[in-house]
C-alpha positions in Angstrom: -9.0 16.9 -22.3 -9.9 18.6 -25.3 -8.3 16.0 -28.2 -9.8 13.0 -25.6 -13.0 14.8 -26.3 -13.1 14.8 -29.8 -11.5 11.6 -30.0 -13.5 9.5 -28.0 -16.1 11.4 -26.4 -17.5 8.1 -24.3 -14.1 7.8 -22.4 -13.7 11.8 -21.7 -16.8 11.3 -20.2 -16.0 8.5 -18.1 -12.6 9.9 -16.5 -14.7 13.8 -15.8 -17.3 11.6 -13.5 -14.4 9.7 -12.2 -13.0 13.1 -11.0 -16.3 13.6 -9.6 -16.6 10.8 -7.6 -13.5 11.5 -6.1 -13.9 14.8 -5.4 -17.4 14.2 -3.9 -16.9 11.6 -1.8 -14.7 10.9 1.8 -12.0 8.1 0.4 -10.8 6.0 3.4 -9.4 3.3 1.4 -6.1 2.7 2.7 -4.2 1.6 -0.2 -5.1 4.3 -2.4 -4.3 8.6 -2.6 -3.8 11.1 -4.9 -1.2 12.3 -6.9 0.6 15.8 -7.5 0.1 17.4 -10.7 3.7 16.9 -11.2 3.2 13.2 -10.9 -0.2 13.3 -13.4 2.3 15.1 -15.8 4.8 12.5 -16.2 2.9 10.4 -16.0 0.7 11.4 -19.1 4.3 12.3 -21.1 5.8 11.5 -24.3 7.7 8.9 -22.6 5.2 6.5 -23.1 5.9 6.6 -26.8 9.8 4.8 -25.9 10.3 1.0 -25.8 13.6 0.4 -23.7 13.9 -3.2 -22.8 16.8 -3.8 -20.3 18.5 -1.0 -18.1 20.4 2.0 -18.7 23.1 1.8 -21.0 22.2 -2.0 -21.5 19.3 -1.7 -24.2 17.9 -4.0 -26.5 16.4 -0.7 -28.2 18.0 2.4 -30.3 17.1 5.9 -29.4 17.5 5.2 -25.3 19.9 7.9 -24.5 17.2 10.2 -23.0 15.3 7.8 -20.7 18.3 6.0 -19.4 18.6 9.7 -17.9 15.4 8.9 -16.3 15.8 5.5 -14.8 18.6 6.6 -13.4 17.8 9.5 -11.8 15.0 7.4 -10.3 17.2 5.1 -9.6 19.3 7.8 -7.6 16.4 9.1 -5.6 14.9 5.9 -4.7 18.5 4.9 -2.9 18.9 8.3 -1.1 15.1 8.6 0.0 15.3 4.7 1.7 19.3 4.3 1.7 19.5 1.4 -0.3 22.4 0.2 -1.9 20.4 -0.6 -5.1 17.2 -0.2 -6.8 14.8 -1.2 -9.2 12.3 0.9 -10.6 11.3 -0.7 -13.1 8.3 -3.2 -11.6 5.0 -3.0 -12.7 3.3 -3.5 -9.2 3.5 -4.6 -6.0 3.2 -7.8 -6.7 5.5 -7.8 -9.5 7.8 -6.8 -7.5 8.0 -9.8 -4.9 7.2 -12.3 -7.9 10.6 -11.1 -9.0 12.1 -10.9 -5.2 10.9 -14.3 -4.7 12.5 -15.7 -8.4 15.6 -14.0 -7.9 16.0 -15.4 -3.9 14.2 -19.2 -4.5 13.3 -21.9 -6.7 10.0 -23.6 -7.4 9.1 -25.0 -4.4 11.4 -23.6 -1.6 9.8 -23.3 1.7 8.3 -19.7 2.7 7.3 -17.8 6.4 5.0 -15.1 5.8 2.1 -13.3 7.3 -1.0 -15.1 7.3 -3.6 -13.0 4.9 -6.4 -13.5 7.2 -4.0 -11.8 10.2 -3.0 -8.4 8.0 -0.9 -10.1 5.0 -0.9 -9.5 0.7 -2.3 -12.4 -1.7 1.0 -12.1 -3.2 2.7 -13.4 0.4 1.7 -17.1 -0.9 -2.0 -17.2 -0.9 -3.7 -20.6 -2.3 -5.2 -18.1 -5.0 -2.0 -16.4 -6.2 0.5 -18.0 -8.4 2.7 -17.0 -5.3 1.3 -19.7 -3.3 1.5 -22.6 -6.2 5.1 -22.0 -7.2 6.6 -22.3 -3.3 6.0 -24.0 -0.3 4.7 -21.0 1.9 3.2 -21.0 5.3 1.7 -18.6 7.5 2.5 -16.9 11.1 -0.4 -15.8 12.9 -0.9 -12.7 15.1 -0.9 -13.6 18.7 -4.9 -14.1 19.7 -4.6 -12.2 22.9 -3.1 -8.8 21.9 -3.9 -9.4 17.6 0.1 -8.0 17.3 2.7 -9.8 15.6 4.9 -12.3 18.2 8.1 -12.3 17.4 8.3 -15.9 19.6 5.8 -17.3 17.6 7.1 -16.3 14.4 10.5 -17.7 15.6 9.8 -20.8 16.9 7.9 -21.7 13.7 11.3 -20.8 11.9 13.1 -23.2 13.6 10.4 -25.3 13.1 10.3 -24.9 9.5 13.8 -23.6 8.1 12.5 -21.5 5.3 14.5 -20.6 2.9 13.1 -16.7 2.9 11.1 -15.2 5.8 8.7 -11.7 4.7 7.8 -9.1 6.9 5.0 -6.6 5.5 1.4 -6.5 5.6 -1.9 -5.1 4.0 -3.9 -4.5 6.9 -1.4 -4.3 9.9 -1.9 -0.9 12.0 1.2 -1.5 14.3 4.9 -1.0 14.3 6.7 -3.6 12.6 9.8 -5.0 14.7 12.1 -5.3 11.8 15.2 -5.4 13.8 13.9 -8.7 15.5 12.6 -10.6 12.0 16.3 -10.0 11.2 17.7 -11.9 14.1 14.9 -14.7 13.4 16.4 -15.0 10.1 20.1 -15.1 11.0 19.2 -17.5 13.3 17.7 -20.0 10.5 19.7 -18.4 8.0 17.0 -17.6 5.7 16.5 -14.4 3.2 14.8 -11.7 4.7 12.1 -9.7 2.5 10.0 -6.6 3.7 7.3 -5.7 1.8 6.6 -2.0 2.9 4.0 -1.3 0.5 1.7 0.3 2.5 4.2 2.0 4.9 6.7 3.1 2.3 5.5 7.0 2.7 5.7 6.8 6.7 8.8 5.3 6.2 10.5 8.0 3.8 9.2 10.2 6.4 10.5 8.5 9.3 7.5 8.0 10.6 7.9 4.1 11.1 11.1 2.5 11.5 13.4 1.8 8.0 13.4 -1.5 7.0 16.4 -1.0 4.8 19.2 -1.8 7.3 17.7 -4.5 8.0 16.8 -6.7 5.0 18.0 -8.2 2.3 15.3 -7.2 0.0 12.3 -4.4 0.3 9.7 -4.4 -1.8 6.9 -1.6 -2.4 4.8 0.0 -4.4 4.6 3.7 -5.0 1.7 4.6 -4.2 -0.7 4.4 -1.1 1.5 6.6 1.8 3.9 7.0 -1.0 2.1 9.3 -3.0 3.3 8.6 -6.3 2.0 6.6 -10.0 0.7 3.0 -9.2 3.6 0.5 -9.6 6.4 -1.2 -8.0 10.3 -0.1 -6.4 12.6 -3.1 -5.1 15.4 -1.8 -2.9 18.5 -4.3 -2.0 22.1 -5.6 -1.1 24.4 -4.6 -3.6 25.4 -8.5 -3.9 21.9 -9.3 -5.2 21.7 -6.5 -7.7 22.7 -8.5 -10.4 20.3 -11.1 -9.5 17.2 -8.7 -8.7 17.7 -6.9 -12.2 17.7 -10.2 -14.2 14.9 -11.5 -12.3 12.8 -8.4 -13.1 14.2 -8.3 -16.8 13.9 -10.4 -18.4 12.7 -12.9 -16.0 9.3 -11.6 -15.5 8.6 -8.6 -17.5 9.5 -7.1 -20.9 9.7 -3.2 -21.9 9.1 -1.1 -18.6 6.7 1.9 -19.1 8.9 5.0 -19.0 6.5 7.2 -18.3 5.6 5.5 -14.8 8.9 5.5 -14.3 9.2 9.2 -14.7 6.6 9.7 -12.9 8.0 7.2 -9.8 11.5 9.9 -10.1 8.9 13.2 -9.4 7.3 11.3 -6.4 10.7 10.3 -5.0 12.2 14.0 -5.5 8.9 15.2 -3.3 9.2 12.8 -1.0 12.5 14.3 -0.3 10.6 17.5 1.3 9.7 18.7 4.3 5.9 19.2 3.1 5.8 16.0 2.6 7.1 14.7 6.0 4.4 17.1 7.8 1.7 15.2 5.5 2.9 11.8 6.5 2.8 12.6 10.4 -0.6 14.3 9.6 -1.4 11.0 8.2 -0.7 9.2 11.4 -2.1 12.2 13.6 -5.2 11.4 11.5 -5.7 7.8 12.0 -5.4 8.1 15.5 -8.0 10.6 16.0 -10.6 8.5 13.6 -9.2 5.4 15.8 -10.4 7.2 18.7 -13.7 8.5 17.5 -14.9 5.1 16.2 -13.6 3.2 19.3 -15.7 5.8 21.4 -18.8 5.3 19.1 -18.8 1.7 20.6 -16.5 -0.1 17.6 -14.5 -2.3 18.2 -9.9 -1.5 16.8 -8.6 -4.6 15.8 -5.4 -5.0 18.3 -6.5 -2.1 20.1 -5.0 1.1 18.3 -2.8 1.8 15.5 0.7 3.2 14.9 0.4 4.1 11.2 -1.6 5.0 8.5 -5.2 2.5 8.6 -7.5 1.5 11.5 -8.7 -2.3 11.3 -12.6 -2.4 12.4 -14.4 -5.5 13.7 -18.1 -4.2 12.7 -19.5 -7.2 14.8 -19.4 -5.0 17.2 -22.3 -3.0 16.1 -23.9 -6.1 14.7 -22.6 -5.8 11.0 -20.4 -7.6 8.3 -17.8 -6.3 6.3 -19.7 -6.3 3.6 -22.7 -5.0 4.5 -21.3 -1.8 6.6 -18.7 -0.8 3.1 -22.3 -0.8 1.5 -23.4 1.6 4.1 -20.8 3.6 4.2 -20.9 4.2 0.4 -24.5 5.6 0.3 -23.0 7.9 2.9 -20.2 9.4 0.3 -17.5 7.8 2.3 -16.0 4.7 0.7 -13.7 2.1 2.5 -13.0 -1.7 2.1 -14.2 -4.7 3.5 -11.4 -6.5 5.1 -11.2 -10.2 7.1 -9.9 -9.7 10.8 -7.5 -11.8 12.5 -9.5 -15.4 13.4 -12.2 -13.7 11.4 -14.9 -16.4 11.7 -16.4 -15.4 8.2 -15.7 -16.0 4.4 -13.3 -13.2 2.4 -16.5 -12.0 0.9 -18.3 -11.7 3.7 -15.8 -10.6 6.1 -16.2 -9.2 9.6 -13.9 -6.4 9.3 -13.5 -2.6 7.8 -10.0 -1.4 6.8 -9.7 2.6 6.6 -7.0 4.5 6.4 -6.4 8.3 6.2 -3.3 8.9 3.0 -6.2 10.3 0.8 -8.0 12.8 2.7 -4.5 13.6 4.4 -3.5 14.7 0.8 -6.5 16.9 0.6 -5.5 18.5 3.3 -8.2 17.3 6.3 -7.0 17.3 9.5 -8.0 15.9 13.1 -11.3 18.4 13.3 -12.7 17.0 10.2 -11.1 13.4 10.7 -13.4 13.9 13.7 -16.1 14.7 11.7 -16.0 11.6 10.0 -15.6 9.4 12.2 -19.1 10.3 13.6 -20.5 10.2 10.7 -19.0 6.7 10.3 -20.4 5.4 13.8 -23.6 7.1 13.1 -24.0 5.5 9.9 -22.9 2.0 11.4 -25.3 2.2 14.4 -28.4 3.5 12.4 -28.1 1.4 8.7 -31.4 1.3 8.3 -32.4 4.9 8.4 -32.5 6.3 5.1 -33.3 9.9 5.9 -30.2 9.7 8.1 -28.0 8.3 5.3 -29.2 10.9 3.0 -28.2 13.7 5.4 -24.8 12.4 5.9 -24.4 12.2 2.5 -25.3 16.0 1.9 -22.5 16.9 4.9 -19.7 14.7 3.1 -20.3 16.8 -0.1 -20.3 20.1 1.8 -17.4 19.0 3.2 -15.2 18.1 0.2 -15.8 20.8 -1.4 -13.6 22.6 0.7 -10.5 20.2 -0.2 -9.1 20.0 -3.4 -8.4 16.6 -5.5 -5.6 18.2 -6.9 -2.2 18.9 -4.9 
């Protein structure tokens, strides 16, 4: 970062102790990983210097002939990684992504089945917060209270109850197998849309490590990284028949010039998710999560809905007399970061939650496998059951950093 340097000093600074932090610390944050130099590359290119509003070939802008070659191959990838008919690569998030699934499929106030955010779903599933839930009439399936897994009979009898227009599949803090094949039969029945957000699952999915939503939808939305691997933004996969309609809704219905450089750097991810290194990473990042789902539960903590099939363990810390909050904040002084989450029927507010979400794509990338998944895990139920001790805390602490530095932050 030598021009950074003598440019602005101040900032160099602040991204060196940013790649500290990461390199010092356990990440279990399930939504986030890291990157391949490749990726970093592209992403840091000249191609962020090029406006190119509008798609390939179809430019408001001169001087496009070079990174229409990169949508497209983007483009390509994305549909022969998932099988799609089309894609979109040009979203700036996640959420950007289903704003423009939802404009391109409703209007303003068309009724909505989604997952309940408290129960595993994303703010941008029609929360009372996001501008998701004040432009359409969304409501909420549950997870069944017994088993904390999705019911396909509840979810259909409030279709039929409802007739929503479009019914999403998807979640932020699910740890189970999603029945895709059965949300499509709910929504022939009702004739609604069907959306999958597989944002979080997108890398098990490449991988086939969790059943394709792609045959089964009409529209998939993601983003790119998380399981993924790849830059931080957004990929919509669909039916050839809504192409048209998914392309106009993204631009210029939502968004103007798209960054080329992400997109780039969204091709390189794509290309190596196309490997077989990468598919032995994303059932390491399974293998993972069920060995840290194991440890903890054997600690005395309590797995949301028992177990998990993917890539995060859901925690209720009232089991070891904590909130959400407060065990995150434990954690941290520990060197090992993870989120806060609510719980399904979570009796407490958002910000004071009962729950922990972890998941296992970071330290996957970095190469840890189940012995020192194991590790941490103990030294999450030891933290958990002994908050209070300091001396503890600290020694943890020293452990985490002997043990990162034997895995690299760079892949």
């Amino acid at each position: 970062m030598n021009a950074l340097r003598d440019v602005d000093p101040v900032l160099a600074d602040i991204i060196v102790r940013e790649e500290e932090r990461q390199r010092a610390e356990v990440n279990l944050i399930a939504s986030e990983n890291i990157v391949s130099d490749a990726v970093l590359e592209a992403q840091g290119s000249v191609l962020t210097n090029k406006y190119a509003e509008g798609y390939p070939a179809r430019r408001y802008y001169g001087g496009c002939e070079v990174v229409d070659e990169a949508e497209n191959l983007a483009r390509e990838r994305a549909c022969a990684l998932f099988g799609g008919d089309h894609a979109n690569v040009q979203p700036h998030s996640g959420t950007q992504a289903n704003m423009a699934a939802y404009s391109a499929l409703l209007n303003p106030g068309d009724r909505v089945l989604a997952m309940d955010l408290q129960h595993g779903g994303h703010l941008s599933h029609g929360s009372r917060v996001s501008l998701t839930g004040k432009i359409y009439d969304f409501h909420h399936y549950p997870v069944s209270p017994k088993t904390e897994l999705i019911d396909l009979d509840i979810v259909g009898a409030m279709a039929k109850e409802l007739q929503p227009k479009l019914i999403i599949a998807g979640a932020s803090a699910y740890p189970r197998i999603i029945d895709f094949a059965g949300f499509a039969e709910i929504c022939n029945e009702v004739g609604a849309f069907f959306l999958v957000d597989m944002a979080h699952i997108a890398g098990l999915v490449a991988a086939d490590e969790h059943p394709s939503p792609v045959p089964h939808a009409d529209v998939v939305t993601s983003t790119t990284h998380k399981t993924l691997r790849g830059p931080r933004s957004g990929l919509i996969l669909c039916k050839e028949k809504l192409a048209k309609k998914i392309d106009s809704a993204v631009f210029p219905g939502g968004q103007g010039g798209p960054l080329m450089h992400q997109v780039a750097a969204r091709a390189v991810c794509f290309e190596e998710a196309m490997t077989s290194s990468f598919r032995e990473y994303a059932a390491k990042i399974r293998a993972n999560a069920a060995t840290l789902c194991e440890i903890l539960s054997e600690g005395g903590l309590r797995i949301v809905s028992g177990g998990t099939d993917n890539h995060l363990v859901l925690v209720d810390v009232r089991s070891v007399g904590l909130r959400g909050d407060v065990a995150e904040e434990h954690l941290s002084r520990a060197g090992i970061v993870v989120n806060m989450n609510m719980i399904p029927y979570d009796p407490n507010p958002p910000r004071h939650p009962s729950g922990l979400r972890l998941g296992t794509p970071t330290i996957t990338s970095r190469g840890l496998g189940a012995e020192e998944t194991g590790r941490i895990g103990r030294w999450i139920v030891e933290v958990l059951q002994n908050p209070t001790d300091e001396e503890r805390i600290a020694r943890i602490g020293n452990e985490v950093r002997e043990l990162c530095d034997g895995f690299p932050t760079r892949i």
